[in-house]
C-alpha positions in Angstrom: -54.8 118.7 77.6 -58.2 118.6 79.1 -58.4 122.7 80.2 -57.5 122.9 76.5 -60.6 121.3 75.0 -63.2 123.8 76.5 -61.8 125.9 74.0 -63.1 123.6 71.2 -66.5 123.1 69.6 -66.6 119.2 70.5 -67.2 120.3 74.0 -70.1 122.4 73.4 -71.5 119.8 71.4 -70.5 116.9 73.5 -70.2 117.7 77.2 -71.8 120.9 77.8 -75.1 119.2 77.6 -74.1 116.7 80.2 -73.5 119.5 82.3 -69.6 118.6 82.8 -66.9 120.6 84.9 -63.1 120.7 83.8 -61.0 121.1 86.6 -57.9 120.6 84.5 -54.9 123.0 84.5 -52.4 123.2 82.2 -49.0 121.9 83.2 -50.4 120.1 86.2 -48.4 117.0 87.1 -50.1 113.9 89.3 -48.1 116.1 92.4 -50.3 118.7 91.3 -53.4 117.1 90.9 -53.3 115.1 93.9 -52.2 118.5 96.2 -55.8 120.2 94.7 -57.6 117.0 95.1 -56.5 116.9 99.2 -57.4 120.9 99.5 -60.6 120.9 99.0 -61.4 120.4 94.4 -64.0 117.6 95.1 -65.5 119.2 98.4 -69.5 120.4 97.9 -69.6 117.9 94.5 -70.9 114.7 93.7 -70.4 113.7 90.0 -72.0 110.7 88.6 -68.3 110.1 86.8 -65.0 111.9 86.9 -62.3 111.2 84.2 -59.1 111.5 85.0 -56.1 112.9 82.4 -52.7 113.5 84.0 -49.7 111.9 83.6 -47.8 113.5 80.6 -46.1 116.5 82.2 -44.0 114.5 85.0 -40.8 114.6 82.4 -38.6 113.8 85.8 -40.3 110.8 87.0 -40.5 106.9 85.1 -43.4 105.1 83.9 -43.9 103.0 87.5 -43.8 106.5 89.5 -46.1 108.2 86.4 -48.8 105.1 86.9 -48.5 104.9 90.7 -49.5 108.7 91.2 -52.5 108.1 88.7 -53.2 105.2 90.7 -52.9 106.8 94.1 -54.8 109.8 92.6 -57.7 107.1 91.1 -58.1 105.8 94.8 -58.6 108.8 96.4 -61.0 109.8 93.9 -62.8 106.3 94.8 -62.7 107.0 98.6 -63.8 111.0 98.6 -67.2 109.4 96.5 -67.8 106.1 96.4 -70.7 106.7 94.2 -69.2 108.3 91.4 -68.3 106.4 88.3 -64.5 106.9 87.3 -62.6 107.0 84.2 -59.2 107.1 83.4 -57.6 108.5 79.8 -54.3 106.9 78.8 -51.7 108.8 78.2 -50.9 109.9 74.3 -48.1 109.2 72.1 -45.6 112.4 72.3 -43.8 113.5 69.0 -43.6 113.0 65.4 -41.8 110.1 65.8 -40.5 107.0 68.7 -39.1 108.7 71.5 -38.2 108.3 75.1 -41.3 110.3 76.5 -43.4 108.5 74.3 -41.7 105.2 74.9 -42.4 105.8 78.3 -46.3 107.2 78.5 -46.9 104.0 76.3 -44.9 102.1 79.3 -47.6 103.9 81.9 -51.0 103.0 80.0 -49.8 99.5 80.1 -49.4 99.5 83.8 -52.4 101.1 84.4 -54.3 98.5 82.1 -53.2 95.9 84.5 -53.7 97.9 87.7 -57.3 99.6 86.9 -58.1 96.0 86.3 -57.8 95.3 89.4 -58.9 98.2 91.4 -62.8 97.7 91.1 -65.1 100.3 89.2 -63.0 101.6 86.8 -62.6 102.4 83.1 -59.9 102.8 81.2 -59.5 103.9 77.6 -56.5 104.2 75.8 -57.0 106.3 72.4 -52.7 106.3 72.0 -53.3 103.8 69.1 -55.8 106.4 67.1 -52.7 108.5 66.9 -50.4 106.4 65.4 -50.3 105.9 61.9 -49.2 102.7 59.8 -45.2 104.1 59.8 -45.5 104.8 63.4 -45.4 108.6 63.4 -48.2 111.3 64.7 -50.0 113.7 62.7 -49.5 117.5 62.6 -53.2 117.6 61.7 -53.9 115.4 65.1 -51.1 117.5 67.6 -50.0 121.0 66.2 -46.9 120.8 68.1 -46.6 116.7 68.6 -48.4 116.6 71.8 -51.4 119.5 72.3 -54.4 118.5 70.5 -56.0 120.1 67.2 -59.5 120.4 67.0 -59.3 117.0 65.1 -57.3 115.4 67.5 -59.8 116.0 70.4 -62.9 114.8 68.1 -60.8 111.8 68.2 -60.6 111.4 72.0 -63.9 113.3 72.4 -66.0 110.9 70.4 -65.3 107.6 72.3 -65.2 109.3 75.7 -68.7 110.8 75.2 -70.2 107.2 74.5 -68.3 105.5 77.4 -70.1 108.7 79.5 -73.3 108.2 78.5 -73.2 104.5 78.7 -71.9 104.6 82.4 -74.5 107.9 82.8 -76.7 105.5 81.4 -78.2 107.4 78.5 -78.1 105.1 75.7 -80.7 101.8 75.2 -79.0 98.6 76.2 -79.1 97.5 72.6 -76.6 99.7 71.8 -74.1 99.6 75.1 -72.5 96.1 74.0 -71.3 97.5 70.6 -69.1 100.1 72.7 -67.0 97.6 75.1 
């Protein structure tokens, strides 16, 4: 999901100009993620924040073993620098309609809610609800296929995120940071 949304214009416009990397890889699993993260992906850097978006392609494990490899992935994150800022993406509602996958990545963001909480500097946000309409189903025009993003859909996740990054990169007058928590 995140590789994907170089190839839109809200990153251009958004985070280009804050000069941000995308290390994602389609397909990756927390497994994944974490193996990259030990071998070397954060050696030689030293971000200001890092937002993390993984959890929706580990079909074979449950919600506690989904949120526990975000969570181990999150610490070691915290531990390889301390100084950077982290934020975590909730997962998104998968499929037109109620499902067990999305049953389940709604079953993750609420453990991580409670867990993140609790783990010191950092942020979560949880966009799932942005997706959801009234009668509980999910928008061709938001996820062509029911769970990769349309232009749309990322200006949805892209908006938020890029005020949450500038208020913890802080780039925006105090006046205005209290209107975004």
């Amino acid at each position: 999901m995140i590789q994907l949304m170089q190839q839109y214009e809200v990153w251009r416009e958004l985070f280009s100009p804050l000069h941000a990397l995308n290390f994602g890889i389609g397909g990756d699993t927390t497994c994944n993620v974490f193996w990259r993260l030990q071998n070397g992906e954060l050696e030689n850097i030293r971000p200001r924040v890092v937002v993390l978006w993984v959890g929706t392609n580990n079909h074979e494990h449950n919600a506690e073993q989904v949120a526990g490899g975000i969570l181990t992935i999150t610490q070691y994150v915290r531990s390889c620098l301390p100084r950077s800022k982290v934020v975590v993406l909730g997962l998104l509602p998968r499929g037109e309609r109620s499902n067990p996958l999305r049953e389940k990545n709604a079953a993750v963001n609420n453990l991580l809610r409670s867990a993140l909480d609790r783990m010191g500097p950092v942020q979560f946000l949880d966009m799932s609800a942005a997706f959801l309409h009234s009668d509980g189903t999910v928008s061709v025009r938001d996820m062509f296929d029911y769970l990769h993003l349309t232009a749309g859909g990322y200006s949805t996740i892209a908006t938020p995120l890029h005020e949450l990054l500038l208020q913890l990169l802080d780039d925006i007058p105090q006046e205005r940071r209290a209107s975004l928590v």
